[in-house]
N, C-alpha and C positions, 0 to 999 in steps of 0.2 A: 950590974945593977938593973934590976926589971924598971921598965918605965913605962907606962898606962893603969889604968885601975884592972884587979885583977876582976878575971869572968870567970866566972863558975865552969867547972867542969862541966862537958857536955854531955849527957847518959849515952852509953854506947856497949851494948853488952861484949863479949868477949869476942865471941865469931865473926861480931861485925867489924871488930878492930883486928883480930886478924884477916878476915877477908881483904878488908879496906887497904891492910898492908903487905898483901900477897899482890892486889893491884895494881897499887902503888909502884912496885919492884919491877914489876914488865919495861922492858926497854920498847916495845911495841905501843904501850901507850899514848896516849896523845897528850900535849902539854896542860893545854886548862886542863883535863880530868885528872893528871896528875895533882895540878895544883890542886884544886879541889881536895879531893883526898890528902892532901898534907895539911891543907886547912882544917880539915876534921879531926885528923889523928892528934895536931900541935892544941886543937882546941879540947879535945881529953884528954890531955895533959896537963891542962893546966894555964896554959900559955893566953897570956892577957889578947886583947884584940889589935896592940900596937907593938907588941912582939910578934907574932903572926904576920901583918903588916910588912916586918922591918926584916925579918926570918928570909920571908920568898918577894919581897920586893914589888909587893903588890898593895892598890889602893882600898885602906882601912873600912872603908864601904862593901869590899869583894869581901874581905874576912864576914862583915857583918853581916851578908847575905845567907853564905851558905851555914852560917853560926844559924841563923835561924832559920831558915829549910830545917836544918837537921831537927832543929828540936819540936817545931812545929808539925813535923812529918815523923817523929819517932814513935809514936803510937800505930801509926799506920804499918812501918816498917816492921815494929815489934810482931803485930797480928800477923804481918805475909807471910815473918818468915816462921809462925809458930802453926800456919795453915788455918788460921780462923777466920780468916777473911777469903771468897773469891775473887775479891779484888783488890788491888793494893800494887807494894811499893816492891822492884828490885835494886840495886846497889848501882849495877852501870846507868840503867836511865835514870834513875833520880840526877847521879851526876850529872850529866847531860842537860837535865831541864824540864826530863819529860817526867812527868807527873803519875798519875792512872793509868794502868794498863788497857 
């Protein structure tokens, strides 16, 4: 039984959801970035903000966070990665925090 109100899928084109889950995969990754990335992947899915939450055992605030980075920042990220922009967004730093290159 899902329990929260569901959230909208999060726009995530293909390569970024494979990217996102070739990173994901690295036993070398560092834990928040992992999390991070399963936050994103579980929120293109589908997966409400308190499943997320209850999923990786994390506070429903952190799901909220990076729910909106991403979507707030997806335009930018769209343009990086399609070269129309000089400046803009890559995958590892945005996880991270960092913003602008």
């Amino acid at each position: 039984m899902s329990r929260g109100r569901p959230a909208p899928r999060i726009t995530m084109t293909e390569r970024q959801y494979s990217l996102l889950s070739q990173h994901w995969a690295k036993h070398s990754l560092a834990h928040h970035i992992k999390t991070r990335i399963r936050i994103l992947l579980l929120a293109n899915e589908g997966y409400s903000h308190a499943s997320i939450k209850r999923e990786l055992r994390i506070d429903i605030n952190t799901v909220k966070r990076w729910r909106r980075r991403w979507e707030t920042e997806f335009d930018s990220i769209k343009a990086f990665e399609l070269g129309e922009s000089g400046q803009g967004w890559v995958i590892k730093p945005f996880l991270k925090g960092c913003y602008l290159l």
